[in-house]
C-alpha positions in Angstrom: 38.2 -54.8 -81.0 38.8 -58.4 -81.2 37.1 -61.2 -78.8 40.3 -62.0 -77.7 41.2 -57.9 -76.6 38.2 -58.0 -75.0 38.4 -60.5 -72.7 42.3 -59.3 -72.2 41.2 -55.8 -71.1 38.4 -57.6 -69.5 40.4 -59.8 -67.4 43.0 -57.0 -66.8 40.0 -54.3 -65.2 38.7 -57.3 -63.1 42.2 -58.1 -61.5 42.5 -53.9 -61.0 39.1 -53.8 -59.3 39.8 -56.6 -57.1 43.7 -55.3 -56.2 42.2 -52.1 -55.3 39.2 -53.6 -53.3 42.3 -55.6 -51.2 44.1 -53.0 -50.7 41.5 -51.8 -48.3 41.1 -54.7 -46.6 41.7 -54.7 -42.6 42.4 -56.7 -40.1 40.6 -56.2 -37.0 40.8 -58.0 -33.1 38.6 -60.9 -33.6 37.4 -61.6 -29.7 38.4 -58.4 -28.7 36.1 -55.8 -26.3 35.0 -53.1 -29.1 32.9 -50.0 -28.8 32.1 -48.0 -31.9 31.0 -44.2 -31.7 29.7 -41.8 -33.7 31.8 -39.1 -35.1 29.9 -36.7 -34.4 29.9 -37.5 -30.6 33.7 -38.7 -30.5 35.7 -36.0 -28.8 32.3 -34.1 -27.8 30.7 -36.2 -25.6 30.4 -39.9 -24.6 26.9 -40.6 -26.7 26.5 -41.5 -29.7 27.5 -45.4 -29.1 26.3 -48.7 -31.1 23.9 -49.9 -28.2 22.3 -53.4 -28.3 18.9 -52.8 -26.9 17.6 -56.4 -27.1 19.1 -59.7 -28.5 19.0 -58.6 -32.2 18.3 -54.9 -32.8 20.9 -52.4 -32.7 20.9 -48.5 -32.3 22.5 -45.6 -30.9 22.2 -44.6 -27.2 21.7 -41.4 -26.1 23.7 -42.2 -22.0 26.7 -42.3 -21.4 29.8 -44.7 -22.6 31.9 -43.6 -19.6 29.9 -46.8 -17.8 31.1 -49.3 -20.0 27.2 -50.9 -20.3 28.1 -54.4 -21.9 25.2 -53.1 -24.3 27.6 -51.1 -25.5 30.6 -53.6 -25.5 30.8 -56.1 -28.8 33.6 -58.8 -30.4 34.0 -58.8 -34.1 34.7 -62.1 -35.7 35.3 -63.1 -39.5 32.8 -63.8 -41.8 32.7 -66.3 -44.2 34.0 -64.0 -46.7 37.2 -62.6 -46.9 37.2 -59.0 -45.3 33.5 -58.8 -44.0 33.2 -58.9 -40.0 30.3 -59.9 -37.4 29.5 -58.4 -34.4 28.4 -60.1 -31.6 27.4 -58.8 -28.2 30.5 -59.5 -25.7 28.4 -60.7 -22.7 28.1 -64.6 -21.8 25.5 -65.2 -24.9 27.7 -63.9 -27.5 24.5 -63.2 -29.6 25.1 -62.6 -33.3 23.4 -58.7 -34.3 21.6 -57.8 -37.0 19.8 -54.9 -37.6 16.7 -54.3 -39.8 17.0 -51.3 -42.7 14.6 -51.3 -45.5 13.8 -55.5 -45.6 17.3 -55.9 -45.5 18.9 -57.4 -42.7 22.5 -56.5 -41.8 24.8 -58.4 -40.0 27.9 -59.0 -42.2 30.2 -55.4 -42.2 32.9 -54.5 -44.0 35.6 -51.9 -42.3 37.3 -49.0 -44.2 40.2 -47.3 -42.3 40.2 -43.7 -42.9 42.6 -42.5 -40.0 43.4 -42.8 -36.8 40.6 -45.0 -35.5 37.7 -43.2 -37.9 36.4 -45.9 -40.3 33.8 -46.2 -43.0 31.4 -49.6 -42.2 29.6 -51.0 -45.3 27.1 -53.7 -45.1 27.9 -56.8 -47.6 25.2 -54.9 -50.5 28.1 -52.3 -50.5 26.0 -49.4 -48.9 27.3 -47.1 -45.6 26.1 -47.5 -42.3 25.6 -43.8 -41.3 23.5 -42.1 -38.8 20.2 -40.5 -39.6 18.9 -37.1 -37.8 16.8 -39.1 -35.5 19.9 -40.8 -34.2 19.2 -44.3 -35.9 21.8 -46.6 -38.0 20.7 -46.9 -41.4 22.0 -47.4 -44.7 22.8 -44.7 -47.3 24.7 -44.3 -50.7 28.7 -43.8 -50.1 29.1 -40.2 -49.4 31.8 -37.8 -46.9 29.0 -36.4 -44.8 29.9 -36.6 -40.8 27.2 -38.6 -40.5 29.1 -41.5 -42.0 32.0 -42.0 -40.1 32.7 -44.6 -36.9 35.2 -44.4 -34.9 35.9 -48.0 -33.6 37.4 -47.9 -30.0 39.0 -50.7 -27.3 36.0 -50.9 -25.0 38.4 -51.3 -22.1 40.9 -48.4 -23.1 38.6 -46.6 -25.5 41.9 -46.0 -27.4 40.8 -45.4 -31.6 41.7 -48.5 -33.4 43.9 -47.9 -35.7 45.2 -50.1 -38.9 48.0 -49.5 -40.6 48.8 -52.2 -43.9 46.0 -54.0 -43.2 46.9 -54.7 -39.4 46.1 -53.4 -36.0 48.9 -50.8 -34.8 49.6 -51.0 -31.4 51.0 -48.0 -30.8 49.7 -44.6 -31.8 51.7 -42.9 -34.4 53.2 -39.4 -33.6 51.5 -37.0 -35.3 53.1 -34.7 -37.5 52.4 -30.9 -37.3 50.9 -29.0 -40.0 53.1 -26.7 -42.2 50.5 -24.5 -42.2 49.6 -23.9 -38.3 53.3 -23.7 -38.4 53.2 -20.7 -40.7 50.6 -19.0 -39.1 52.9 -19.1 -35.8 55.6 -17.8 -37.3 54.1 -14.7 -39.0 50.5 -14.5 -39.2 50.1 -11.2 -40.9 52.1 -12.8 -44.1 49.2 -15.1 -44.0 46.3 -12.8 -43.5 44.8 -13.1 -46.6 44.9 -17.0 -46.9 44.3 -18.1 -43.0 40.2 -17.2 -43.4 39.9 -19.0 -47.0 41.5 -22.0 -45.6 38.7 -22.2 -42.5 36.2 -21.5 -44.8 37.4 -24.0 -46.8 38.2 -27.0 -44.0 36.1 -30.4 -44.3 35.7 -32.9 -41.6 38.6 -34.9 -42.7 40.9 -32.2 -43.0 40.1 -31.9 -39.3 39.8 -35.2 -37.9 42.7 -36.8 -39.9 45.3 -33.7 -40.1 44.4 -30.6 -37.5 45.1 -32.8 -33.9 44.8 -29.6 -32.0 46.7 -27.3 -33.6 44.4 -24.7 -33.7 44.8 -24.1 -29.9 48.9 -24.4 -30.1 48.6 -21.5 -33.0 46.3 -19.2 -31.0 48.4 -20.2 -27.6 52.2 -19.6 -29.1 52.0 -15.9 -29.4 54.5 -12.8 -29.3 51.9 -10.3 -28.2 48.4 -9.1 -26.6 47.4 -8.1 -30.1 48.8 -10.6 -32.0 46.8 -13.4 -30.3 43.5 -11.0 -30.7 44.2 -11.0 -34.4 44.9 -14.3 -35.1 42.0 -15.5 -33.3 40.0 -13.1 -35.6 41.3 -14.4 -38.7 40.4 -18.0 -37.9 37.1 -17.2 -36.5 36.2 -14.9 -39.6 36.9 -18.1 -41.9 35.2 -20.7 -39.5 32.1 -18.4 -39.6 31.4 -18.8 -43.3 32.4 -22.7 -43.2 28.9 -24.5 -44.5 29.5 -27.6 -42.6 28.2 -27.2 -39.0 30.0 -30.1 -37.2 33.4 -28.1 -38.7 32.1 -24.6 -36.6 31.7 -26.9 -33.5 34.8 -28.2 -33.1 36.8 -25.3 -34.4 34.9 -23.2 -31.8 35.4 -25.9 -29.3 39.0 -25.7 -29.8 39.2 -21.9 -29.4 37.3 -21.9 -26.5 40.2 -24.0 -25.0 42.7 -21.4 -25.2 44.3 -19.3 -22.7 43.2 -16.1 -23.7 45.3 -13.1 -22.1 43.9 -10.1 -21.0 43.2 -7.8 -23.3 44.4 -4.0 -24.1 42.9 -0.9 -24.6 43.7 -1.5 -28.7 43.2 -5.3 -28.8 40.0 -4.7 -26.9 38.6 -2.5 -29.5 39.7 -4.7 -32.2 37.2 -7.6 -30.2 34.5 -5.6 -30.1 34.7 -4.8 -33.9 34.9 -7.8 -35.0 32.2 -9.4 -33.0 30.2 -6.1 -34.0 30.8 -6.5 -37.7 30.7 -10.3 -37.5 27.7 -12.3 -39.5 26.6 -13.7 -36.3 26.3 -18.0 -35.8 22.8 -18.5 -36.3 22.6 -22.4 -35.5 21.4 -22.5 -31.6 23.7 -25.3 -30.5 26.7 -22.8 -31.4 25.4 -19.6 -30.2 26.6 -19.9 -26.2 29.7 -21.7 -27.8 30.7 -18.2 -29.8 29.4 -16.2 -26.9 31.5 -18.1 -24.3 34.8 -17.2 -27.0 33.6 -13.4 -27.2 33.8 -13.4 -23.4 37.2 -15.3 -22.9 38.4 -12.9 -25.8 37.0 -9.7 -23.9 38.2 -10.5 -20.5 41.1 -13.4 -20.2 39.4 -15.7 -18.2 39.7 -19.2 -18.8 36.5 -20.6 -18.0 34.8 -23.2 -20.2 31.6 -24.2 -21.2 31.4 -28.0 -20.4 
């Protein structure tokens, strides 16, 4: 290939790579009350928030958000370059953070808009900001774990933030229901086969960025005693073999929100089975959660399990 072809394709993969890199580019409220929360807490609890400690360090707390500390409570503004955000604590000192991983001190951030208000946060080396077991912010490579997603929240509404071509949308967009809980209303024994594959099967994503609760809709919009018994079974069957934890959490979590009817003699029976045959949840945090759904199932009742 001649010098001047390679500098052509050269030029050409350069202005690619930087199109693409714009096209992710948001726009968030500069001076604007923020709170950012882990994924893993969002929707769960009200831990897991970015909490400035002292004047520089950050990390997560473990209390509550519902009190609306101002050591939660942050303003973004632009960086110097194009993109990249800093955060600085919202109280009357407006004190730029940083926070210390590896020798490397982070306070520029870039934002990547996933859905609804869940984001990716980079640092300006081009490595994640995720969450380590021991509930501390640090850097890792790029990856889809749970562990790496943010949801950034109005610290006065703690509405998601949500960005749609590269500017804040003010109002929430309606969410569309999913073919598929749609078919599994509408005749679930057509889609016996496939209903326990596809739980099996579900990623974080798929849940926080398509599912929106319909999951309890499905197992609430029912013809029959028995029908809701079995559908229940087929999505718990899948959920049970699903290697990501945080997925059996919140799928459990959403089943233990529906109105379970009384059960009969036959759909009864067909409970028991199930949870008799059943490879049983072996991680403890999930254990009362599937108990609490074998009792609901058994007897109709609606209490929950806060």
């Amino acid at each position: 290939m001649s010098i001047s072809k390679s500098l052509l394709v050269g030029l050409l993969f350069a202005t690619a790579l930087q199109a693409f890199g714009q096209k992710h580019l948001v726009v968030l409220p500069v001076g604007k009350g923020i709170m950012i929360q882990s994924a893993i807490n969002n929707r769960y609890n009200n831990n897991g928030y970015w909490n400035c400690l002292n004047s520089h360090n950050i990390s997560l707390t473990l209390s509550s958000g519902e009190d609306n500390s101002l050591n939660c409570r942050f303003i973004l503004q632009k960086s110097q370059e194009d993109g990249y955000y800093e955060l600085y604590t919202e109280n009357d000192n407006h004190t730029r953070l940083t926070f210390q991983e590896q020798e490397d001190s982070i306070s520029s951030l870039m934002f990547l808009h996933i859905c609804e208000g869940l984001y990716k946060i980079y640092n300006r080396s081009g490595a994640l900001i995720c969450l380590d077991s021991n509930s501390q912010i640090i850097t890792c490579a790029d990856n889809n774990g749970t562990e790496s997603y943010w949801y950034m929240m109005d610290a006065d509404t703690y509405e998601p933030l949500i960005c749609e071509n590269d500017t804040i949308k003010e109002e929430r967009p309606k969410r569309k229901q999913s073919e598929f809980y749609a078919q599994i209303r509408a005749n679930y024994y057509q889609y016996g086969a496939k209903v326990p594959l596809f739980f099996e099967r579900l990623t974080f994503l798929d849940l926080r960025c398509r599912e929106f609760g319909e999951i309890v809709l499905a197992l609430n919009d029912c013809t029959s005693i028995m029908d809701q018994a079995e559908r229940t079974i087929l999505v718990l069957r899948g959920t049970s073999k699903n290697a990501d934890k945080f997925v059996r959490k919140y799928i459990y979590n959403e089943i233990e929100k529906v109105n379970f009817r009384r059960p009969n003699i036959l759909s009864k029976a067909t409970i028991e089975r199930y949870f008799v045959e059943q490879v049983p949840e072996t991680d403890p945090e999930l254990i009362a959660l599937v108990e609490s759904i074998k009792k609901k199932m058994l007897t109709g009742l609606s209490l929950r399990i806060r």
